[in-house]
N, C-alpha and C positions, 0 to 999 in steps of 0.2 A: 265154428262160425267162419265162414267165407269172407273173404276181404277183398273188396276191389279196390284199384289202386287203377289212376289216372295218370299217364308222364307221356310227354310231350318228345318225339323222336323226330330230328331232318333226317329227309334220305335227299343227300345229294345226286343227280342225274347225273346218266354215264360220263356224258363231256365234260360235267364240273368234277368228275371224281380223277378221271385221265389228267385234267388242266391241273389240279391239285399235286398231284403224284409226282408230273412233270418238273414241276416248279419245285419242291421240295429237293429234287435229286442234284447229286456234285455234277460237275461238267461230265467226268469221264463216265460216269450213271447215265447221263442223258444220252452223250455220245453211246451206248452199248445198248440203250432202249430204243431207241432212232434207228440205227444197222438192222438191229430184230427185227423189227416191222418191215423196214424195207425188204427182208428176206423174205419175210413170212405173208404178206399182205399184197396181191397180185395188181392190185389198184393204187399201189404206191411205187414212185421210184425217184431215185435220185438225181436234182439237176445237174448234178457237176459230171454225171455219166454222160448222162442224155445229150447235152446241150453245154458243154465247156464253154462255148464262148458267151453264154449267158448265165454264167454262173452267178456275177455280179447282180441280175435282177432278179435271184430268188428271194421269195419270203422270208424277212427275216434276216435275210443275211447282206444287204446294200450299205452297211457298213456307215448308214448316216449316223451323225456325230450331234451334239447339243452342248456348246458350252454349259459350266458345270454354273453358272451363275442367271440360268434361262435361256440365256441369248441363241439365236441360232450360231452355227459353227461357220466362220469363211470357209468361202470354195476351197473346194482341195488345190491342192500345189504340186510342183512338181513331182517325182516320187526322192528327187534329191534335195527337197527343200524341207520334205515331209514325212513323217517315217510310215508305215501300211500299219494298216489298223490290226494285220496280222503280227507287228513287229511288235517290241518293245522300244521305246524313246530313245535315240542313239545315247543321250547324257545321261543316261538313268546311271548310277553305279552299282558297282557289283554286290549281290546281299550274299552274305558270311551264311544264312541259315541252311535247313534241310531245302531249299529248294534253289531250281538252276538260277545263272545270272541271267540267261539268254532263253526268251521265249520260241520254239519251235519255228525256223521260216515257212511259209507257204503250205499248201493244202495236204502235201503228203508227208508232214513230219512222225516222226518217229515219239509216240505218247512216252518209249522208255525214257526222254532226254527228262521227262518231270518224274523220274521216279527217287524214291527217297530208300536208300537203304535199305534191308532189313537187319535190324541185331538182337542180340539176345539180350535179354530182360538185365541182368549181371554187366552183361559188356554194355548197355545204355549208359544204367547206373554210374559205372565206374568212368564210363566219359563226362558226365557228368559232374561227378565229384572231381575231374581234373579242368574243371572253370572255376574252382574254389580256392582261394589262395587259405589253402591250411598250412598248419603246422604238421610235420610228417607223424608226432605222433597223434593228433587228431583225424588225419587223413587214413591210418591203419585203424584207428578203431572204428570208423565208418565202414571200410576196406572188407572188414570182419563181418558186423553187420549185412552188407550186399553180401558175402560168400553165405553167408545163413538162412538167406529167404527161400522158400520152395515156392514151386512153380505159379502157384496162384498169387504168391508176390508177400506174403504174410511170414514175419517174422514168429514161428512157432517154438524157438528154442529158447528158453529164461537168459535173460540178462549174466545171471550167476556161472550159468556153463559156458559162455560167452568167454567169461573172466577166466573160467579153465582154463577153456582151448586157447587163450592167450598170451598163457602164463610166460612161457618160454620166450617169448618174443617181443614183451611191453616191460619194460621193468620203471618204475612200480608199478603192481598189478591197478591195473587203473579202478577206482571207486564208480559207486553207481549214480556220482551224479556226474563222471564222465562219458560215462556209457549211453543217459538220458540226452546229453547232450549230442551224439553221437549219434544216436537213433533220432530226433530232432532232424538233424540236417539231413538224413537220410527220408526222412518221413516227405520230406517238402520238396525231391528231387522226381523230375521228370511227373509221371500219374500219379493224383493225388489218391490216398488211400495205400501207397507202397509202404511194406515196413510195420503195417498194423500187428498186434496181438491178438486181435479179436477180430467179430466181423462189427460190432459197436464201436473201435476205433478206428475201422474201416472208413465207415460209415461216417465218424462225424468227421475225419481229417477229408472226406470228399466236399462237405456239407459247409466248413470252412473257408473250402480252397473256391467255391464258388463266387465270381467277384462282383457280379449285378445283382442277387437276387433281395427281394423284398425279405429286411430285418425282422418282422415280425412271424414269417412264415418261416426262415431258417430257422427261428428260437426253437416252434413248434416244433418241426422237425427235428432237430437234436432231442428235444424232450423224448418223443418218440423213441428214438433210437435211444438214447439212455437209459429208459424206463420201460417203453411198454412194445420192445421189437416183439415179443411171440404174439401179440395181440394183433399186430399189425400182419405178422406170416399167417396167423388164421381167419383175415377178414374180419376180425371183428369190428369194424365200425361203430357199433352203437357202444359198445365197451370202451371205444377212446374215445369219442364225443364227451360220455358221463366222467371217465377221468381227467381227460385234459380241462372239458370244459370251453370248450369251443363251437363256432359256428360251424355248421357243414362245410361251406364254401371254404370253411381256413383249413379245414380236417382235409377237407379232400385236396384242394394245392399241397399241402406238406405231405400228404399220401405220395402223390405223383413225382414231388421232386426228389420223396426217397426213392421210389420206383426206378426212375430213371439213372438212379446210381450204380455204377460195379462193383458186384460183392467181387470179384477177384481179379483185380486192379492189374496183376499178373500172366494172366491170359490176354492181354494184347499182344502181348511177343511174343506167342508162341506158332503162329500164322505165319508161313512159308513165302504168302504173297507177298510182291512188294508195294507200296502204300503210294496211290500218286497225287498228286496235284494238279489240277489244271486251273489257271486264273482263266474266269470270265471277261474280265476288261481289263483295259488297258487305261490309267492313268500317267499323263503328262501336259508339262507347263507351254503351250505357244498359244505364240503373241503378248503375252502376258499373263491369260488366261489360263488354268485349271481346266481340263475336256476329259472325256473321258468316251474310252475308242473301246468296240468289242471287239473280243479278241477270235479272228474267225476260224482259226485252226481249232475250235473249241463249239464251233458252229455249227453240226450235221445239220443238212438241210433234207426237206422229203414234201413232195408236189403230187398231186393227182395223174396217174395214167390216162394221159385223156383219151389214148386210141382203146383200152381196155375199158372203161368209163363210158365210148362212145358205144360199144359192143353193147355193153351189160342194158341201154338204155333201148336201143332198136331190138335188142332181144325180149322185149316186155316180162321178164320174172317176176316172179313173185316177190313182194315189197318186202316177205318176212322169210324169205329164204336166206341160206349161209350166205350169199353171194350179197346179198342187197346188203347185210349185216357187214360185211367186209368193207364194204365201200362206203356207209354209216362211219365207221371207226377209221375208214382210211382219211375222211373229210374231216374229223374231230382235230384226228392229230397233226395235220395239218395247219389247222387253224391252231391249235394249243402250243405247236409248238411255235408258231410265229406272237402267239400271247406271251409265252415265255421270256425270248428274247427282250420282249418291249418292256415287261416288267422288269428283269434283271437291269436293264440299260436303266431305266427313270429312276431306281433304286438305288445303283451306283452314281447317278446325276446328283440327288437328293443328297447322297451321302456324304459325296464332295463339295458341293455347296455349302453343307452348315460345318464341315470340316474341313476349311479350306486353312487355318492359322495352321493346323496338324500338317499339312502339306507344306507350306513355309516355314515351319521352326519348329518339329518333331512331336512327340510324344508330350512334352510340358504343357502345349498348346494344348492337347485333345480338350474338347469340351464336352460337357453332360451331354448326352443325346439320348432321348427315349424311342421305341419304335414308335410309339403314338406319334408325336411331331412328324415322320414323315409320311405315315400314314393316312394325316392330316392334310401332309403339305400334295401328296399324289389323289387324293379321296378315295385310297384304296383301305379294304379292312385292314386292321393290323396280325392279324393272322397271315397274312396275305405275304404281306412286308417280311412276317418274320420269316416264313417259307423261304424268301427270296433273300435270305440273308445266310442260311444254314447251310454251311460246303460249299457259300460263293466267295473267289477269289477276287482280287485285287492287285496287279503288279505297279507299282507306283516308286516314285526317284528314290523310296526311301525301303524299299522294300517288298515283298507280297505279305499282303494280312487279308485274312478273314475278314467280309464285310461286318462280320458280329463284334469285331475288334473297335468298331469306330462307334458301338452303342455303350455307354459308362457312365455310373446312374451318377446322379447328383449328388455333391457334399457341400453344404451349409461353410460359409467362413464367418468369420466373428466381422467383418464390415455391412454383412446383408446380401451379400454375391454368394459367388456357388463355383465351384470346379468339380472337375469329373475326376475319378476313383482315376483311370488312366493315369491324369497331370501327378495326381499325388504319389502313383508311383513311381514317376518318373522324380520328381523332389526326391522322393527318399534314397532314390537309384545314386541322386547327384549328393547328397548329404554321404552317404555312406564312400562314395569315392570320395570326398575328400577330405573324410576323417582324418586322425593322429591313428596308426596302425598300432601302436602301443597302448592309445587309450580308445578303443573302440566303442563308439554310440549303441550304446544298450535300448532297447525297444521305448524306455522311457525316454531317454533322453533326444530320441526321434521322437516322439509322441510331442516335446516340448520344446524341440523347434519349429516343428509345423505349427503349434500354437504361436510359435512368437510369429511365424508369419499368418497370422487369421486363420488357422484351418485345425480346426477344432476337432480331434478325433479319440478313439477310446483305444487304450493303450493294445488292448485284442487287434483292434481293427488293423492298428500300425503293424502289429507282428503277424497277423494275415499276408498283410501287402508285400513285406519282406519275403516272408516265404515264396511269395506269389513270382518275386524279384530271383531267387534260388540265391537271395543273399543268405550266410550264416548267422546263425545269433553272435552276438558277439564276445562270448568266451569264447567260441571257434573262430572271429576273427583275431583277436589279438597276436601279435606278433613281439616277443619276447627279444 
């Protein structure tokens, strides 16, 4: 018997598929899709060649400003009263992380100043475990652990030959609930998923380390992965519907957020390339005010040839020739890419707005923020948002972060308020610094001063955020 089957398919048009594409990509992405065209596409070229001293009125790149609270932005100021929107804030301080203090000056900088090292998977690790205030013999059996992983980042060797190859060098031979602990803080170091036995423990310590996502879909997920992975490696669908017992829409979300996990957490380090960063805007405080400046060393710009453009139109071609086709796609990107810009900009505006306490008094401050709200607040889809949130940067007085950084879902307190997964890790950050280092806060006993202060959470959740923290449990903190 034949079976017809009716489903409903969008085919986005070329320019919305380009505008899309655009938008999704990191700075140094867009900056290297921009150059190509401009090589490759005879209907397009660059204003900052053509026309230096009009550089300032290309599309997209006139550098206007928007207080982060709607207001429009005052006139600009001198250049010594004001810093260039290609600059960073003169008072911003230095940030300790993988990236520079000092944003690129002027048009022709050098993309190497934002590059981040490259090191091997072992030497990450091992810098890593040296922010760890261990004990040295807790720090060698980690030590151990990192020298054991193979390339894909998977702890393949048992625990027990471990204790072999240690004999000589730990006295006593350490038991194996030091070893668990061991592997623990190894597990929660740097890429989540490092240090697994399996690809099931892979898997859920990714699935864990996850810090937004919807509880009821993680659940799934784990289930999955616990129970029914070969079902899920053969497509079977209707075979985990009838097991789990689920809606399609919950089947297929938890499908896709395993999907989007690394089975070999390990192969990021093995890339020669070095990994860069470029922030999109520029955040800083004047006049009082929170603004938020793009950053234009991050800005390819690209305009229509009008003298080749005037050719192509007195030459009457064919509307569906290569040539007419050219100059179709040279207008598009043009236009998408000056959509780009406007999006980024009102996304960071938006994001500084309702996260403006985060800007004044750190990470405690962050508040709940969903993409919907600003989605809401721009009337743009929230697909849209999320696009313009994935690989866009931020340099701000307290740092560079990920716009994704400033999204952190909500937690319920016992008054009827709500704070964001962020604050609470920052609480737990500040609990644990100012612990008794001889009697250190065990996951419970975190779990049950966040309660005393209204925030109600399940003792898992606390030792997620920990980890999330690359604080140790705390038999590896104690200090003897």
């Amino acid at each position: 018997m034949q079976e017809l089957r009716l489903r409903q398919q969008m085919t986005l048009a070329p320019r919305l598929q380009q505008s899309v594409k655009l938008l999704q990509m990191s700075a140094l992405e867009f900056t290297t899709a921009v150059q190509h065209a401009l090589a490759t596409n005879p209907f397009l070229e660059d204003p900052d060649e053509s026309e230096p001293e009009a550089a300032s009125a290309a599309p997209g790149a006139r550098g206007e400003t928007t207080e982060a609270d709607g207001q429009p932005a005052p006139e600009p100021v001198a250049a010594s009263e004001s810093p260039d929107v290609g600059e960073p804030p003169p008072d911003a301080p230095a940030y300790s992380g993988d990236y520079p203090t000092h944003a690129p000056s002027g048009g022709d900088s050098d993309l190497g100043q934002w590059a981040c090292a490259n090191v091997s998977m072992r030497d990450r690790l091992s810098f890593e475990l040296g922010n760890y205030n261990l004990q040295p013999r807790d720090r060698l059996l980690a030590e151990f652990i990192v020298d054991a992983l193979d390339d894909d980042g998977y702890l393949r060797a048992p625990l027990d030959t471990l204790c072999t190859a240690a004999d000589e060098d730990i006295n006593p031979i350490p038991d194996e609930s030091e070893w668990m602990a061991a592997l623990r803080l190894v597990q929660q170091l740097d890429a989540p998923g490092i240090a697994a036995r399996d690809l099931r423990e892979c898997l859920t310590l990714q699935l864990a380390a996850l810090p937004d996502e919807d509880e009821s879909i993680r659940a799934l997920a784990e289930r999955i992965v616990q129970d029914h992975l070969e079902r899920l490696g053969k497509n079977d669908y209707a075979g985990l519907r009838r097991a789990l017992g689920c809606s399609d829409d919950a089947l297929r979300d938890a499908c896709t957020l395993i999907r989007h996990l690394d089975p070999k957490p390990g192969g990021r380090y093995s890339g020669d390339a070095p990994v860069y960063v470029v922030p999109d805007v520029f955040v800083d405080k004047w006049q009082g005010r929170w603004r938020v400046l793009p950053n234009r060393s991050a800005m390819p710009r690209a305009r229509l040839h009008s003298a080749y453009a005037d050719l192509f139109r007195r030459a009457r071609l064919d509307d569906r020739s290569p040539m007419a086709q050219e100059l179709q796609e040279a207008r598009w990107l043009v236009r998408n890419v000056e959509q780009r810009y406007t999006t980024i900009q009102r996304v960071a505006e938006a994001i500084v707005k309702r996260q403006q306490m985060f800007f004044e008094y750190g990470e405690v401050a962050l508040r709940p923020l969903m993409l919907r709200e600003v989605a809401d607040d721009l009337n743009m889809h929230e697909s849209t948002v999320s696009r313009a949130t994935v690989s866009k940067y931020m340099t701000t007085p307290r740092g560079v972060f990920e716009f994704r950084h400033f999204f952190s879902r909500e937690l319920a307190t016992e008054s009827g308020g709500s704070c964001s997964a962020a604050a609470v890790r920052a609480l737990i950050k500040e609990m644990v610094e100012a612990e008794d280092p001889s009697m250190p806060l065990s996951d419970v006993a975190l779990t049950q001063q966040l309660a005393s202060n209204g925030i109600l959470l399940a003792r898992r959740t606390v030792s997620k955020y920990r980890g999330q923290l690359r604080v140790p449990p705390a038999e590896l903190r104690r200090q003897h």
